[in-house]
C-alpha positions as CSV (number, residue, x, y, z in Angstrom):
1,X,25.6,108.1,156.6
2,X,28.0,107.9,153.7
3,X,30.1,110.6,153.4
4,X,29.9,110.8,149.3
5,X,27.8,109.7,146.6
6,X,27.6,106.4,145.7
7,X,25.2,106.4,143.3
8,X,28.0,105.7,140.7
9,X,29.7,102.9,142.9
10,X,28.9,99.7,140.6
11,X,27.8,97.8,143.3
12,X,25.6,100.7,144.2
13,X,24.0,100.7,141.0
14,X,24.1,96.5,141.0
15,X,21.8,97.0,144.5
16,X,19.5,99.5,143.2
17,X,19.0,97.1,139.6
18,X,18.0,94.3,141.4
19,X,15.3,95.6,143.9
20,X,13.8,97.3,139.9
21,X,13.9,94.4,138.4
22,X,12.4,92.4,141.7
23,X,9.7,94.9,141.9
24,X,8.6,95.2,137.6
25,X,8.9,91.1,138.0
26,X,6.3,90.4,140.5
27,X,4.0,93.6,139.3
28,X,4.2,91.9,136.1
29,X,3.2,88.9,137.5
30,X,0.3,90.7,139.6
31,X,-1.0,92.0,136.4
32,X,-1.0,88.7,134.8
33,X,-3.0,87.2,137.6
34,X,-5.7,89.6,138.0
35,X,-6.4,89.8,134.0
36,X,-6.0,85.6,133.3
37,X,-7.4,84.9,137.2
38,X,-6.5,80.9,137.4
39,X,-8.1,79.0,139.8
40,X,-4.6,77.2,140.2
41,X,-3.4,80.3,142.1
42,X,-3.5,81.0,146.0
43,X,-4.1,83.6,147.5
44,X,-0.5,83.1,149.4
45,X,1.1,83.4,146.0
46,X,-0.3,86.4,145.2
47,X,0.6,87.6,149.0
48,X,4.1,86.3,148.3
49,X,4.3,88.8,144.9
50,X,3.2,91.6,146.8
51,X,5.8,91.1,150.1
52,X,8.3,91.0,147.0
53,X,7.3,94.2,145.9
54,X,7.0,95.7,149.5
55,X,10.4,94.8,150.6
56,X,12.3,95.7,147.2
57,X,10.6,98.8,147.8
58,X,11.9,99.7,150.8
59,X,15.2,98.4,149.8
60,X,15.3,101.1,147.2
61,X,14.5,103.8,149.4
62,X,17.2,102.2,152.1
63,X,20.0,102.6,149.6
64,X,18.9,106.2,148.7
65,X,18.2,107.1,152.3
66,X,21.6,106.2,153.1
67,X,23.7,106.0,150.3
68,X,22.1,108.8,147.8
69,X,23.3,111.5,150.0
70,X,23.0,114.9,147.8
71,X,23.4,117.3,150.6
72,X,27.0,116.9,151.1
């Protein structure tokens, strides 16, 4: 466990920016599929948007569980 906060560390911050922006790219992308279905689209892409979303997920919560430390 980190002994401080490193929610200000830049790279910190760098970490946590990209797993947002992977996560608002592929719902974005969700939401464009299921209003304007194409029949060009498989079912493994849309899997693909949604492992995207799962895994930056728990990226964010990795960085907080570890690095987010607000009880010392």
């Amino acid at each position: 466990m980190a002994k401080t906060h490193q929610t200000e560390n830049p790279i910190y911050k760098a970490l946590m920016k990209q797993a947002e922006a992977d996560v608002a790219t592929a719902v974005a992308s969700l939401i464009v599929h299921f209003d304007s279905p194409s029949s060009g689209t498989s079912l493994k892409e849309l899997e693909h948007l949604l492992t995207t979303i799962s895994t930056a997920e728990q990226r964010v919560a990795t960085l907080n569980k570890h690095f987010n430390n607000t009880q010392i």
